[in-house]
N, C-alpha and C positions, 0 to 999 in steps of 0.2 A: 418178323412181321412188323410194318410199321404203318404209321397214319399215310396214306396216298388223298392228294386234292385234286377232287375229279373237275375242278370246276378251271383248274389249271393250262386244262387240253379242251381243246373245240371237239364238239359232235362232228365224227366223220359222213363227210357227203354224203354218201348211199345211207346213212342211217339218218339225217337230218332233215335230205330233201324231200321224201325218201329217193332212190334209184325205182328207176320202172321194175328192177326185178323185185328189191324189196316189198314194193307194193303191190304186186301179183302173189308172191309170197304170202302177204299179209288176207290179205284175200282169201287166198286159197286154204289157209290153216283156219279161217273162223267159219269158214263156210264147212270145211270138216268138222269141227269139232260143233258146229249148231245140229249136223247130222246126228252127234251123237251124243246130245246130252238128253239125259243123264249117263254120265260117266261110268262104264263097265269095268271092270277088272279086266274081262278079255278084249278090250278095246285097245288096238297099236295105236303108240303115238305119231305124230303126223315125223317126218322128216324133214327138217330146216336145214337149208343151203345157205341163205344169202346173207346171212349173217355176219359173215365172215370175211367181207371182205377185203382186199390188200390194205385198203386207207383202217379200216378199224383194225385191223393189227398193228400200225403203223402208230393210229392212235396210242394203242393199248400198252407199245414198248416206252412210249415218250412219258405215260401215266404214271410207270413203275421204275425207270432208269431201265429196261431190259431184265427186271429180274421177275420172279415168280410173285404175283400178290399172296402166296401165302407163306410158302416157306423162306422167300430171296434169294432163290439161287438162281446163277446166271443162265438164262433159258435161249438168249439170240443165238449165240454160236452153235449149238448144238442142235439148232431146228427142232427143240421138242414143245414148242410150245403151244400152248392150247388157247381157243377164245373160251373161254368159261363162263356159265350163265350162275352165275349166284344163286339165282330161285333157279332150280332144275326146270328145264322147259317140258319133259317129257315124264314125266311124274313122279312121287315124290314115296320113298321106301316106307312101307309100314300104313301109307293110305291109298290102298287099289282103289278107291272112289274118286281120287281126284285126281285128276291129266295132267296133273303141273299148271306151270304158269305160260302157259305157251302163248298169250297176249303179251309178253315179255321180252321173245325171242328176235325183235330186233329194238330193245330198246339201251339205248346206251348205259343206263346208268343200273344196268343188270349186267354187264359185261364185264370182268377182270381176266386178265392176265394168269396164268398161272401155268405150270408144269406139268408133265403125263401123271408124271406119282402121284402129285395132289390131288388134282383132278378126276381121276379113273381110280375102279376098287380093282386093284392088283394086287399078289401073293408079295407083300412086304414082311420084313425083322422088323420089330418094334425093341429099341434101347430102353431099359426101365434102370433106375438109380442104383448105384452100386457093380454095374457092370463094367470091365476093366474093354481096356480097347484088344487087347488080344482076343476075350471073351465076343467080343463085338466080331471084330475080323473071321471067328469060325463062324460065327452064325452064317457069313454069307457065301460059306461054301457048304453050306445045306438048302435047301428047297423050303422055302417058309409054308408054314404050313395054312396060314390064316390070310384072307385079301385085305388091306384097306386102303383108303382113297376115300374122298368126296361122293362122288360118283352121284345119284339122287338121293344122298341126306338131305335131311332141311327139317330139322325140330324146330320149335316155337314155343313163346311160354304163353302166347297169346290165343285171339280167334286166328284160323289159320282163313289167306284169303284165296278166296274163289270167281273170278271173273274181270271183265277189264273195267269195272266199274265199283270194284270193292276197296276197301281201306287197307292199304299194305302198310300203314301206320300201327294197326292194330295186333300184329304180328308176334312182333320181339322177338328177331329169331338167335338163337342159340350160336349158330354161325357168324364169326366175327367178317365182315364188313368192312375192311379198312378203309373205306371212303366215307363211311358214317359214323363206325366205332372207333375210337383211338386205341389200337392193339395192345400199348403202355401202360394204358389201364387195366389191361385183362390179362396181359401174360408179363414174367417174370423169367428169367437165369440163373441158373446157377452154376457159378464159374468156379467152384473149388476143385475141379476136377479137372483133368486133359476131355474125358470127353464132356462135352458143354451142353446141358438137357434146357430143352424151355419146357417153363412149370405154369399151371393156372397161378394167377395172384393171388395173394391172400387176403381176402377185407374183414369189415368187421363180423360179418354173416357168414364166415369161413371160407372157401375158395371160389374164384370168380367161376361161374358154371358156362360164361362165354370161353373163357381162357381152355376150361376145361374141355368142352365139346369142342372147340376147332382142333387142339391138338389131335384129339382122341380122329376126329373129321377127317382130317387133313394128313395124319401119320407123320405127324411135324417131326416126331424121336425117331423115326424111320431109320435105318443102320445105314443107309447109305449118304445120309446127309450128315448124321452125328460126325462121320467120319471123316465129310468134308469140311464141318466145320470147324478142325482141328488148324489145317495149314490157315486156312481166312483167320483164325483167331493170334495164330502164332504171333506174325510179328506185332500186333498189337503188343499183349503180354511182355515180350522183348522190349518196346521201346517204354513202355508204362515201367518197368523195372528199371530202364535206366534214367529217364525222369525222377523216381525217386531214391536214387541213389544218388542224383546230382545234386538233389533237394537235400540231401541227406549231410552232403559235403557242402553245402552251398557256407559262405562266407562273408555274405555281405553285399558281396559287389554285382551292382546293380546292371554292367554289362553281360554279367552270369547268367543272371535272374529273366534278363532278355532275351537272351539263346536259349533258357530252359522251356522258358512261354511261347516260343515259334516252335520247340521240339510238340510243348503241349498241343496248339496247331495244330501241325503234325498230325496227332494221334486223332486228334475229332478229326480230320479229314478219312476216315475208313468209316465213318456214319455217312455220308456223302448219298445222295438216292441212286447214283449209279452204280454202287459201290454192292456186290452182290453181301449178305449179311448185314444191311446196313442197322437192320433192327436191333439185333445182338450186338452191333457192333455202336449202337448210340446207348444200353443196357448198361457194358460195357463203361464207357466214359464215364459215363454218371456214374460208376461206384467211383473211379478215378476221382472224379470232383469233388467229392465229397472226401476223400482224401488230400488230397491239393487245400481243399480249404481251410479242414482242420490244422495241415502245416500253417498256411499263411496266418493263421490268425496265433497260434503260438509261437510268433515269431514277430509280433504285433503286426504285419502288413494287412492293405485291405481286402478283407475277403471278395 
């Protein structure tokens, strides 16, 4: 997961001008939902179409490189991807009184990208520490027993908001945001292992409780992505060893030390935003760097 700048891609047409459907749409869901407030537990939520359409998809891949806003995995080819409302539009698990944010539902900067897994509670394997990849591989020739997914979560440590004229400042939702929250600061890897888990970060108040609710949200350890993020990880790993094996031999000469800094290059180019994993994979570097610098400086060059 990494920082995405939404401020980078233009509001797509139909959501900016708005399109006549949009606006019939918008229409028609406040005129619903003024039928029925106050808010029932047995009350259906209204069904949005227009949301969706081709140019905000179109937005949405340019936003993230093509990959998933939560987990980064590459989602064009495979046509699974999803337009995803941040604040659930259709209500929100654990408060049958409130409809969701459905004054929301076509607003741009509620809208990410993301995957089926992420997105929807499905019967997922959850990786927890300590599990070897063979251990990982039977699980998913069993039927999981448990769903998770996004799906209408949306915890808060705040007032939770209610209408199109409340403070969605006042919020602080638990779900990480990458267009607001820098994910870097809330979640963490650990790469001692072949399989590669992302963890809440650790501060001084003990684990980020952002880091912690999206994984748990989102089924980030999910077994079938731990498992793809094996090969994406590989030839990093590969080329990081042999950068420090050159460094290791390195002798002085300063055409060496030039070929090893374009190999290093190299290796930051798999942080790249198109680059599916790019999150893990800028995690990543950064221990490298702080390797590389500790050389450079024992060896007086400039860090």
């Amino acid at each position: 997961m990494r920082k995405l700048d939404r401020a980078s891609v233009a509001v797509p047409p139909s959501l900016s001008g708005p399109s006549a459907a949009v606006v019939t749409e918008i229409n028609n869901a406040a005129a619903y939902y003024s039928a029925r407030t106050p808010w029932q537990a047995s009350h259906i939520a209204y069904v949005f179409e227009k949301y969706r359409s081709a140019d905000v998809k179109a937005a949405l891949r340019q936003l993230s490189g093509g990959n998933c806003a939560y987990c980064e995995s590459k989602i064009g080819a495979v046509g699974a991807r999803e337009v995803e409302h941040y604040r659930p539009k259709g209500g929100i698990r654990g408060e049958a009184q409130h409809p969701g944010y459905w004054w929301l539902a076509h607003s741009w900067n509620n809208l990410l990208p993301t995957c089926r897994d992420c997105n929807k509670s499905l019967r997922q394997h959850i990786v927890t520490p300590g599990m070897s990849r063979a251990e990982v591989e039977a699980l998913l020739g069993k039927r999981p027993s448990n769903s998770h997914g996004k799906a209408n979560q949306f915890d808060i440590q705040g007032t939770r908001a209610l209408g199109a004229n409340c403070n969605l400042d006042d919020e602080d939702p638990l779900l990480i945001n990458p267009c607001e929250r820098n994910p870097a600061n809330e979640l963490s890897w650990d790469f001692s292992a072949e399989l590669t888990l992302i963890e809440p970060r650790r501060t001084a108040a003990g684990f980020s409780p952002f880091g912690a609710y999206t994984i748990r949200t989102c089924a980030l350890n999910r077994a079938e992505i731990v498992l793809d993020r094996i090969p994406a990880l590989r030839p990093m790993r590969a080329l990081r060893t042999h950068i420090l094996n050159r460094l290791n031999r390195w002798n002085g000469n300063a055409d060496e030390l030039s070929d090893i800094l374009a190999e290093v290059t190299t290796l930051k180019e798999f942080a790249e935003p198109d680059q599916p994993y790019a999150g893990m994979a800028a995690a990543y570097i950064i221990e490298f760097e702080m390797e590389f610098s500790r050389w450079r400086v024992a060896r007086g060059l400039t860090p």
